[in-house]
C-alpha positions in Angstrom: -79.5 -43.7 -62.6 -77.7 -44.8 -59.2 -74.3 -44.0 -58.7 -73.1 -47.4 -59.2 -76.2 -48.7 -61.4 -76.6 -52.1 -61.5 -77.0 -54.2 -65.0 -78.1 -57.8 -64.9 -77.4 -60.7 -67.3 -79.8 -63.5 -68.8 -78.5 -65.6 -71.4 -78.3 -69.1 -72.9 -74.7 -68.8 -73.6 -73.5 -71.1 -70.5 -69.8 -69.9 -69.0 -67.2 -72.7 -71.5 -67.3 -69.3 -74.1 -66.2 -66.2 -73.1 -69.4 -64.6 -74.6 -70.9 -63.7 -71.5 -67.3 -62.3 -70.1 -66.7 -60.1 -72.9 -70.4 -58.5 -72.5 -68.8 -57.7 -69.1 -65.7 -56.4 -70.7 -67.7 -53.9 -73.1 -69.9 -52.7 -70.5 -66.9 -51.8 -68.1 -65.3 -50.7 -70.8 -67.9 -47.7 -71.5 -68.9 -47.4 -67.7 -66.3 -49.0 -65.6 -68.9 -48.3 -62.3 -71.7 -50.2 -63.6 -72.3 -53.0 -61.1 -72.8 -56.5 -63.1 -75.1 -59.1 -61.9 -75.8 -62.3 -63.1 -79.3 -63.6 -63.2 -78.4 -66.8 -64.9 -75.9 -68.4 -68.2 -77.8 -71.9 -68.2 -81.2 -71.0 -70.2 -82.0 -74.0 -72.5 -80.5 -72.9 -75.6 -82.4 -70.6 -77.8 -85.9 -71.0 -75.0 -87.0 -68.0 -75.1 -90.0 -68.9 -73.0 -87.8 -70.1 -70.4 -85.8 -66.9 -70.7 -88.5 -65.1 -69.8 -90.1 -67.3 -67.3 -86.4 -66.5 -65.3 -86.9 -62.8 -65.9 -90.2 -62.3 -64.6 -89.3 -64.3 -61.3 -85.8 -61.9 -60.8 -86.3 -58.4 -61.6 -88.2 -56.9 -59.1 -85.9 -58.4 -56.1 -83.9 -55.6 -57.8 -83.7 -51.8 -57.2 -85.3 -49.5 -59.3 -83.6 -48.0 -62.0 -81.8 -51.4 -63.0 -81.3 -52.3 -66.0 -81.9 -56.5 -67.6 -80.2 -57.4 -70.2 -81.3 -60.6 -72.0 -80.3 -62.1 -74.6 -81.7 -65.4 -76.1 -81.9 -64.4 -79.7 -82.1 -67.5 -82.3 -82.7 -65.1 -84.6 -79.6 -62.6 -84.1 -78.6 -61.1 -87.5 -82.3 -61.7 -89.1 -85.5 -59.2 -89.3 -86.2 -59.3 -85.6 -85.3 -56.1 -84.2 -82.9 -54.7 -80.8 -85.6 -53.0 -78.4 -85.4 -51.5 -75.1 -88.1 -51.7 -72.6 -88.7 -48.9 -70.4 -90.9 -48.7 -67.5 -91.6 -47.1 -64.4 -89.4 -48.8 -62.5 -86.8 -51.0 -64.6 -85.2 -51.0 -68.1 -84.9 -54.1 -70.2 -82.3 -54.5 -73.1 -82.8 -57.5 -75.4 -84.4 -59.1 -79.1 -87.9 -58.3 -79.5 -89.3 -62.1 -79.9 -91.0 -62.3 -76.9 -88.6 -62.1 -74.2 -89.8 -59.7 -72.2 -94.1 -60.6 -72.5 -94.0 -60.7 -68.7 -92.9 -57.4 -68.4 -95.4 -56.0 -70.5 -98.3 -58.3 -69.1 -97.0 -57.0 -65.5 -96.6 -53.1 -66.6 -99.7 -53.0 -69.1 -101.2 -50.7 -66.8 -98.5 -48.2 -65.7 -95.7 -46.5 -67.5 -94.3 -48.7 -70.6 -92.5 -47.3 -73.8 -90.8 -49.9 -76.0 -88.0 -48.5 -78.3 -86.6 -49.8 -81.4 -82.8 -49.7 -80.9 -81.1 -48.1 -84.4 -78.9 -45.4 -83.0 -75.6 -47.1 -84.1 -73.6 -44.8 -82.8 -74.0 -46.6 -79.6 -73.1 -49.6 -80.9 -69.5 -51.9 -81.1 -68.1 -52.1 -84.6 -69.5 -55.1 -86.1 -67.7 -57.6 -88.3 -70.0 -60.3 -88.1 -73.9 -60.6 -87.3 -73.9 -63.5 -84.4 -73.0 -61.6 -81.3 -75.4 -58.6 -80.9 -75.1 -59.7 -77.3 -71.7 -58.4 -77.4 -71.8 -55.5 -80.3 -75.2 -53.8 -79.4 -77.1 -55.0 -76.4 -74.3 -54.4 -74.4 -73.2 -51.1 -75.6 -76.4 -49.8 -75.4 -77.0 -50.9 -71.8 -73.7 -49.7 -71.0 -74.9 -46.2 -72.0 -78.1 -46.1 -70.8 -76.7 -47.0 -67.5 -74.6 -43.7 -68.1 -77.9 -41.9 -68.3 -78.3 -41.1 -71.9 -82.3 -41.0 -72.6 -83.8 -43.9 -73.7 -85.3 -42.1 -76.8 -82.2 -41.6 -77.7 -81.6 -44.9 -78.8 -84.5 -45.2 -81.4 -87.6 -44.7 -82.6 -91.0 -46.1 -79.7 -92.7 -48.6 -81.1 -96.1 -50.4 -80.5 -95.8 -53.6 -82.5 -93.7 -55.4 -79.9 -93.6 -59.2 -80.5 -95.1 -61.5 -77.6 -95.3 -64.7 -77.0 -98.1 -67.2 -75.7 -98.2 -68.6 -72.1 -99.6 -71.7 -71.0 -102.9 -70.8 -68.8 -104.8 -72.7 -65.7 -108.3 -73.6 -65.8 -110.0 -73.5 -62.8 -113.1 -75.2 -62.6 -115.8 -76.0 -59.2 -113.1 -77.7 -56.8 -110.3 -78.3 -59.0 -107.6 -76.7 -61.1 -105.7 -77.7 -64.5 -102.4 -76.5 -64.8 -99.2 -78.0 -66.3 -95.5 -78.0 -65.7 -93.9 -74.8 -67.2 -90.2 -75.4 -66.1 -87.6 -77.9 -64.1 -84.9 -76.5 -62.0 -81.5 -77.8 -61.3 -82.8 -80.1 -58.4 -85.1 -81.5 -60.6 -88.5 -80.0 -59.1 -91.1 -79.5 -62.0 -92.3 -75.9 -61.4 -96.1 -75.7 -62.7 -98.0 -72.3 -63.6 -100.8 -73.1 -61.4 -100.5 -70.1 -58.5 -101.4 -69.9 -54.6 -103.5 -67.1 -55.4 -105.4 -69.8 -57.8 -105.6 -72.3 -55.1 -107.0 -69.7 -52.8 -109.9 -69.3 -55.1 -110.5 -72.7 -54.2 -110.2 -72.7 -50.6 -109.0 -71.4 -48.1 -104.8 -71.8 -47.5 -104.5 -72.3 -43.9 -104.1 -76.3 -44.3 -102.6 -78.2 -46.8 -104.8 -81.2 -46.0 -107.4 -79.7 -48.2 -105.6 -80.1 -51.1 -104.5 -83.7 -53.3 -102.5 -83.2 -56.4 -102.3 -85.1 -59.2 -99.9 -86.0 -62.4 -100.8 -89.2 -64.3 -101.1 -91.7 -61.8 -99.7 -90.1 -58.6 -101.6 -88.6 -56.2 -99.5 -86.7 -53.9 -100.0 -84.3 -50.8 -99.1 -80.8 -50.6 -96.3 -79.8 -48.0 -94.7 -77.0 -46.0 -91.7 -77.6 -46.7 -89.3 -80.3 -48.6 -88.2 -82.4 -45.9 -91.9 -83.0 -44.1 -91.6 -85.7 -46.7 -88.6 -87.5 -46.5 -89.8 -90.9 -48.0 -89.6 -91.5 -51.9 -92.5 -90.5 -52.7 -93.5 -87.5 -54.7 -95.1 -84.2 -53.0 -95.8 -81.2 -54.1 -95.5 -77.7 -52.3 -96.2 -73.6 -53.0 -92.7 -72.4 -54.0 -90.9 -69.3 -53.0 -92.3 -67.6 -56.3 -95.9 -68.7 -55.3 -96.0 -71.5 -57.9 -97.2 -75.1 -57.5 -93.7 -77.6 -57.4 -93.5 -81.5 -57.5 -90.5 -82.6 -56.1 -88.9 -85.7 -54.5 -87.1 -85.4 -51.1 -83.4 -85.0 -52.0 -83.8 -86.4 -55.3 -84.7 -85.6 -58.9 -88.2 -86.0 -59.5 -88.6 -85.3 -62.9 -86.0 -88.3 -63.3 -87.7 -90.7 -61.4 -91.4 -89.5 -62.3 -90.4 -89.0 -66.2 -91.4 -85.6 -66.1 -91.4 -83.6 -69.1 -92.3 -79.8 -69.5 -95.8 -79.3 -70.7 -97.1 -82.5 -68.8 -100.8 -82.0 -67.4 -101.3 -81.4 -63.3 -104.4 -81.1 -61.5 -105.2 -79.7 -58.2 -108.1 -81.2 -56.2 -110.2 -80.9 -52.7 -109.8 -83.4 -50.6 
């Protein structure tokens, strides 16, 4: 571990409760030099999909050795079980009902052990069943972080639960995607790639390209304000995904734009 090792947050708790303050106070608590970042508080509640979706877009921006802890766990208290995630690279604290699939879609061909958390001599004493956040995962990342083995913490298991992603179809001059998630701005972030729209053509204009949702046909962009009317554009995103948006204004609002909604990608 690093000196000060770092320990990010993912939650659906939002910041009115102190839940996600007292997972700070516990881990301080067991390693006062753990460095504590959050990732994000604002996950729909109880999406795990969404969870994940934030997840696989963060954790490698961060240094090795870091561990993630998530927690989006409609089932806390139930039959679903505490698991750590190791890799090469990263550790990942959390519920095993799918959380973490990108992780092991990303790692499935390098270094990945998946523990079943039970060593609850780690743990906070409980008096209740509804805040593992605060009276397991915590503890547990705390001590990780002070570089006890992750074998230490339970049993390696194979069964690990994952959960199905929405997938692109690319056919001769087109690709079907849909929307997968909608920021804060309002942009609907689809799961249809550069690296898919490649396959089409190549990048180096974006004149070759026309996408489509329902009725709009819209051009794909630079950047956001090469656009400035009202009308909707669409444009490769930082994480390499296909975004509709609206110049300084909410697109999914004024395009009624609901997750799972059907986009297309065309030649022009």
């Amino acid at each position: 571990m690093l000196d000060s090792p770092i320990i990010t947050l993912t939650t659906d708790f939002g910041l009115k409760d102190p839940f996600a303050g007292l997972m700070k106070g516990v881990i301080l608590g067991i390693n006062p030099k753990a460095m504590i970042t959050d990732i994000t508080h604002h996950i729909e509640r109880h999406n795990i999909f969404e969870a994940s979706q934030a997840l696989s877009m963060s954790y490698h921006f961060f240094p090795p050795t870091t561990i993630h802890l998530a927690v989006v766990d409609p089932g806390v208290g139930g039959k679903r079980r505490p698991i750590l995630v190791a890799t090469d690279s990263h550790y990942f604290i959390g519920p095993d009902n799918g959380i973490f699939t990108p992780v092991f879609r990303k790692t499935e061909d390098q270094y990945l052990k998946v523990f079943h958390i039970t060593a609850s001599h780690y743990f906070l004493p409980m008096s209740g069943s509804t805040f593992h956040g605060r009276d397991i995962f915590a503890p547990v990342a705390a001590w990780l972080s002070k570089g006890v083995d992750s074998y230490k913490f339970g049993e390696e298991i194979k069964d690990y639960v994952t959960i199905s992603f929405p997938e692109t179809e690319i056919s001769e001059g087109a690709i079907s995607g849909e929307v997968v998630s909608i920021d804060y701005f309002g942009n609907a972030i689809t799961n249809i790639t550069r690296e898919e729209m490649s396959i089409l053509t190549s990048m180096d204009s974006c004149d070759k390209f026309r996408i489509h949702y329902n009725d709009n046909l819209m051009p794909l962009v630079k950047f956001y304000s090469e656009n400035e009317s009202s009308a909707a554009s669409a444009i490769i995103n930082s994480f390499g995904h296909l975004e509709i948006f609206v110049y300084r204004e909410n697109a999914c609002h004024r395009l009624n734009i609901r997750i799972g909604d059907k986009v297309s990608v065309k030649l022009a």
